[in-house]
C-alpha positions in Angstrom: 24.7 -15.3 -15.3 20.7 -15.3 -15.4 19.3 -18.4 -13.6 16.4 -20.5 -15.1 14.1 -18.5 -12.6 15.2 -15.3 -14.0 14.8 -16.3 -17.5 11.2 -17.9 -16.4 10.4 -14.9 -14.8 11.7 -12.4 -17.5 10.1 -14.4 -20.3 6.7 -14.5 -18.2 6.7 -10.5 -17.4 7.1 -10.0 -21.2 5.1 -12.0 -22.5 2.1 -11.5 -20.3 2.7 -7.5 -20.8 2.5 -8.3 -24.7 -0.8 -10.2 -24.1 -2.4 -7.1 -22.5 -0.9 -4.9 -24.8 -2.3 -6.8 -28.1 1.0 -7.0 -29.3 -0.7 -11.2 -29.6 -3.8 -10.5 -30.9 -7.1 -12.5 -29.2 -7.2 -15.6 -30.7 -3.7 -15.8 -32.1 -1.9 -19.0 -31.7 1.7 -18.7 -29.8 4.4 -21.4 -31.3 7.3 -22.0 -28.9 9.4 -21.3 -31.6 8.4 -17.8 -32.7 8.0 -16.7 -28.8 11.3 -18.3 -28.6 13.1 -16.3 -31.7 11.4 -12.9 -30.8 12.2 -13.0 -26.7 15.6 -14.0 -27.6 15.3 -16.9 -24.9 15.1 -20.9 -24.4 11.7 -23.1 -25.2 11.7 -23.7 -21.7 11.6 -20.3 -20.0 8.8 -19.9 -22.7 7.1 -23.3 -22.1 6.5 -22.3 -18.4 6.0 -18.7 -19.1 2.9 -20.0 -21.1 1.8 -22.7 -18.5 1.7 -20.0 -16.3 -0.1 -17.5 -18.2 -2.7 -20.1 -18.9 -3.2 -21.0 -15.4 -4.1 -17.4 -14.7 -6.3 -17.3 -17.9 -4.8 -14.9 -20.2 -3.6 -17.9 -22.6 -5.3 -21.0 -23.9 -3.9 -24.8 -24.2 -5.1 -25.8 -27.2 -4.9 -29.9 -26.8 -2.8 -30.9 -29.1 -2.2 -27.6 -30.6 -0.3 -25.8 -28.6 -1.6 -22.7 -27.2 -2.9 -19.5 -27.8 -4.1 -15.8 -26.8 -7.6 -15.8 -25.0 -10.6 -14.4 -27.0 -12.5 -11.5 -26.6 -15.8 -10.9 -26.7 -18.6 -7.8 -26.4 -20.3 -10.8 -23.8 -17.3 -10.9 -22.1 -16.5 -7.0 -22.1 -20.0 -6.5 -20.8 -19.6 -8.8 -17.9 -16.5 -7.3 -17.0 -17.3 -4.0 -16.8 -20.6 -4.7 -14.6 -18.5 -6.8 -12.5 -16.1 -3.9 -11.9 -19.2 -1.4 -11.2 -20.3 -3.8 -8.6 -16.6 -4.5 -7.0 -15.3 -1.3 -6.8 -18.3 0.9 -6.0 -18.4 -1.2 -3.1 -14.7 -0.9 -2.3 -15.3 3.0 -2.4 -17.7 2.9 -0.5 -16.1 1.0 1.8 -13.2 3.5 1.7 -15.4 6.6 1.8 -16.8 4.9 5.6 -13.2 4.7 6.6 -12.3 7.7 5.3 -9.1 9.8 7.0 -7.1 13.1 5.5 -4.0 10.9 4.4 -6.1 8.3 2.2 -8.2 11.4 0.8 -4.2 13.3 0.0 -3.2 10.5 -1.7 -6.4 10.0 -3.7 -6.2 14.2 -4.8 -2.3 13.5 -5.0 -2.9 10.9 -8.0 -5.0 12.6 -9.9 -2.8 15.3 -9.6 0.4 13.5 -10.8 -2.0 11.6 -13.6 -3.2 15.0 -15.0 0.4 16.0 -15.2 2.1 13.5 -17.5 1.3 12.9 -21.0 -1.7 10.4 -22.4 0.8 9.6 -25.2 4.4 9.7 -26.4 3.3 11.2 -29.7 2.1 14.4 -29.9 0.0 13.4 -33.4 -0.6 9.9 -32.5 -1.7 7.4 -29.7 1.8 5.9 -28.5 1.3 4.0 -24.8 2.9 6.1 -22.8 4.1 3.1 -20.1 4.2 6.0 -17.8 0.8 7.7 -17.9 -0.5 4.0 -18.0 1.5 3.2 -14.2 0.0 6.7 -12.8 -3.6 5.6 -14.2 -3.1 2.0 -12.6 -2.2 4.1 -9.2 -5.1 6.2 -9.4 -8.0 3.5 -10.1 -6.0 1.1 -7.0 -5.9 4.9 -4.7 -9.7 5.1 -4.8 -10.3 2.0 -3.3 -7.3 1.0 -1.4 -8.8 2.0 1.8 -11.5 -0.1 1.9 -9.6 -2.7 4.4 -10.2 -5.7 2.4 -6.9 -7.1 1.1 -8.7 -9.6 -0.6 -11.1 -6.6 -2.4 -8.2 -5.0 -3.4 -6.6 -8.6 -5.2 -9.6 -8.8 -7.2 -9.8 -5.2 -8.1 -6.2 -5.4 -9.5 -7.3 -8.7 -11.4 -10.1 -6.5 -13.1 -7.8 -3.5 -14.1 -5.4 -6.4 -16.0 -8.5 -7.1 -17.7 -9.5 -3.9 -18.6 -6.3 -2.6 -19.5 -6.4 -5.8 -22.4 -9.4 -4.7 -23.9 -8.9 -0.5 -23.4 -5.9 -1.3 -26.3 -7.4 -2.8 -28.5 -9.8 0.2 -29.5 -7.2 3.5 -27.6 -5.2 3.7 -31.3 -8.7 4.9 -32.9 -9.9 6.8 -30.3 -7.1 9.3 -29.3 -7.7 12.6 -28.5 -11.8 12.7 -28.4 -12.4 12.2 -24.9 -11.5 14.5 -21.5 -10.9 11.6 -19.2 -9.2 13.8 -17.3 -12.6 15.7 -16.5 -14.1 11.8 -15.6 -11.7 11.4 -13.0 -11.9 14.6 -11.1 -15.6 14.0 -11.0 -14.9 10.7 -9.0 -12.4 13.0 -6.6 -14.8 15.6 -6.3 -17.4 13.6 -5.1 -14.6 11.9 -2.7 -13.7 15.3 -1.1 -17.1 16.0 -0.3 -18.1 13.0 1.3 -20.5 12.2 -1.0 -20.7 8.3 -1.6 -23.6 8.2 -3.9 -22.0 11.0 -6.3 -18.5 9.2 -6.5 -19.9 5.7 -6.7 -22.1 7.5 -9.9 -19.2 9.1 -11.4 -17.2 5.8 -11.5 -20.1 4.0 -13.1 -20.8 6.3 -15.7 -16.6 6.8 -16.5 -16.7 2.5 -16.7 -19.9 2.4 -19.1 -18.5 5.0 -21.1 -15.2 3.5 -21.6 -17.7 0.1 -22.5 -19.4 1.8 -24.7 -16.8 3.5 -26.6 -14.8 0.0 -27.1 -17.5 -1.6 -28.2 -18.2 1.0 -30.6 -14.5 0.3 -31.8 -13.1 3.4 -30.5 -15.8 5.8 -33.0 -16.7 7.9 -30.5 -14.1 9.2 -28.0 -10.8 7.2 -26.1 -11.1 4.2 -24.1 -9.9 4.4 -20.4 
């Protein structure tokens, strides 16, 4: 038998991966009732799932109206990617001074295992592939987790969660027009041969890209 802390948790793990998915669009208001009917849970597991996710920012309280998805914004998108330049450029280069033959394997190692597994479940048409998306998420985290800074690597996570919100909203119009693939080997490239400027470059461009391409709504190549 599931505990309330099971439920809490279960309804919370859903419900925030549906935020970041899209699946509740920005801006759309969430009723206990229909999270309630479409989880197949209580009001409370929900109730708390949504305190929660509002305390971390992903969902508004409305005051006396309940609560709903947070907003997006091209302001908001704009900050976010800068902030992410700044953040993990310096967290590569932070790696790149402490750099050793087993965090430079497993940075080569995860592109390598990326490259390998399919963008999307459909051949024809963008369909998240939850498994490309936990190799890309272990990639991104592999080029700065050496940097020695637990705390660098919190907030690095907390921007990817961001990102990853606003990359689906524009990936379904974008697929297939853009060799991501090619913008993370340059950031490996410049990795294996010590070359902190060229990586930190790479990375930049690959984040204004992606930027550019979102805010363009997904016209001219994939989001990433």
């Amino acid at each position: 038998m599931e505990t309330s802390t099971t439920l809490i948790g279960s309804a919370y793990e859903r419900l925030r991966a549906d935020v970041l998915s899209g699946h509740w669009a920005p801006g759309q208001k969430l009723g206990i009732e229909t999270l309630r009917e479409h989880y197949k849970t209580g009001a409370t597991p929900v109730r708390e799932a949504l305190n929660r996710l509002s305390a971390e920012g992903w969902v508004l309280y409305l005051e006396q109206r309940g609560f709903a998805v947070a907003p997006v914004s091209e302001e908001a998108l704009r900050e976010l990617a800068q902030t992410r330049i700044w953040v993990e450029t310096m967290a590569i280069r932070k790696s790149m001074q402490r750099k050793d033959a087993a965090w430079e394997e497993t940075v080569v190692l995860a592109l390598h295992r990326l490259s390998k597994m399919a963008r999307s479940l459909s051949a024809e048409r963008y369909d998240e592939n939850p498994a490309w998306e936990k190799l890309h998420r272990a990639f991104h985290m592999a080029l700065v987790e050496h940097c020695g800074s637990r705390w660098l690597l919190a907030f690095c996570e907390q921007l990817y969660d961001q990102a990853y919100r606003y990359r689906q909203l524009a990936v379904k119009r974008a697929y297939k027009q853009r060799n991501e693939l090619a913008e993370h080997r340059a950031v490996v490239d410049a990795i294996v041969a010590a070359d902190a400027d060229a990586a930190c470059a790479a990375l930049e461009a690959h984040y204004t890209r992606t930027t550019r391409i979102i805010l363009d709504g997904g016209k001219n190549g994939q989001s990433n």
